[in-house]
C-alpha positions in Angstrom: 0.0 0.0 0.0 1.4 3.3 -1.0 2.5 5.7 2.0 -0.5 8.2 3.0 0.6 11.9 2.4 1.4 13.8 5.3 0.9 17.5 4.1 -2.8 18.1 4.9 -2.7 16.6 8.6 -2.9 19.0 11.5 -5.2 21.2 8.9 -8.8 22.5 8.8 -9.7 23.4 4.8 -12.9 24.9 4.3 -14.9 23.5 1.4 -17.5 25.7 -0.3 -19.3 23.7 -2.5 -20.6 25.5 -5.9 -22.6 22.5 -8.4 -25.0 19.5 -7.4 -27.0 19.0 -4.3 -24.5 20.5 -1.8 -24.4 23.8 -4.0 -24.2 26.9 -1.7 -22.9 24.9 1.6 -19.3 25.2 3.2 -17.6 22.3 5.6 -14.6 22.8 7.8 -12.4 19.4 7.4 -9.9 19.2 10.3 -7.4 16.4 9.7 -6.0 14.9 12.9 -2.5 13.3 12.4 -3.7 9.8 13.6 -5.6 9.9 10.0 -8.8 10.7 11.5 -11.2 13.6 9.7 -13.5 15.6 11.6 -15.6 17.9 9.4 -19.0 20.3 10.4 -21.7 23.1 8.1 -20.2 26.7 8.3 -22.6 29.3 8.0 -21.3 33.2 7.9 -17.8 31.5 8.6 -19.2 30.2 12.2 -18.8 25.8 12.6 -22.7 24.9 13.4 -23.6 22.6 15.8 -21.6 19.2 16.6 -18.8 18.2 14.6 -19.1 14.6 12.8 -15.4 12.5 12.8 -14.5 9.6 10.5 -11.9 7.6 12.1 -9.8 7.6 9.1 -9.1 9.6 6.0 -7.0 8.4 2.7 -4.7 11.2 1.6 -2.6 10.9 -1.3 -0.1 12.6 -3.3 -0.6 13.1 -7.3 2.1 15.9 -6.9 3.9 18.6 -5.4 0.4 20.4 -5.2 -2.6 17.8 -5.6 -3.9 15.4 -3.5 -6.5 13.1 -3.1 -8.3 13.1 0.0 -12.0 11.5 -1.1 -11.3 14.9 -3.2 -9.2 16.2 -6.1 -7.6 19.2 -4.0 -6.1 21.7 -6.1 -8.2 24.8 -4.6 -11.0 22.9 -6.4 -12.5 20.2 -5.4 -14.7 17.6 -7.2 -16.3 14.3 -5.4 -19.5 12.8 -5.1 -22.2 13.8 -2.7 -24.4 10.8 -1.5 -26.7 9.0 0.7 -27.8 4.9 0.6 -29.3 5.2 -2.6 -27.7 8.0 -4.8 -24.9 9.7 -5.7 -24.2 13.4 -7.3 -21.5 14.7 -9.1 -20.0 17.8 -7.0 -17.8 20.6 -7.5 -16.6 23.7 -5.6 -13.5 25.7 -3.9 -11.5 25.2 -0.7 -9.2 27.4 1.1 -6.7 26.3 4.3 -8.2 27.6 7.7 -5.3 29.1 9.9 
């Protein structure tokens, strides 16, 4: 298994989503250094109510300036929104949180 990249972790990025169902939100991703993600809604650049937290994240290198982590991040983002029977084709910005 290829080594997980390390850049991201210890970092919240904000995600403002632009296209598909999730058009118009924006999530704070904190990535903890044991791999773990915990992400929240932002709304007038305030975190809202509890925080959810996946135990573990897959971050990977493409380059010097791209990884994956469940999205292409290169200031843009695409993934897939979903629930237990569909999934959407999504789009949208991010920026690093100091």
């Amino acid at each position: 298994m290829p080594q997980t990249a390390t850049s991201i972790k210890g970092h919240t990025v904000r995600w403002k989503w632009t296209e598909g169902p999730t058009a118009g939100k924006v999530y704070d991703h904190t990535f903890g250094a044991d791999g773990s993600v915990v992400f929240r809604e932002v709304k007038d650049g305030v975190p809202q109510g509890d925080a959810s937290r996946a135990k573990q994240s897959g971050t990977f290198a493409l380059s010097s300036d791209v990884e994956i982590v469940s999205y292409l991040s290169d200031h843009k983002m695409y993934g897939f929104a979903s629930n237990e029977k569909q999934l959407w084709p999504v789009s949208g910005t991010f920026e690093i949180v100091k």
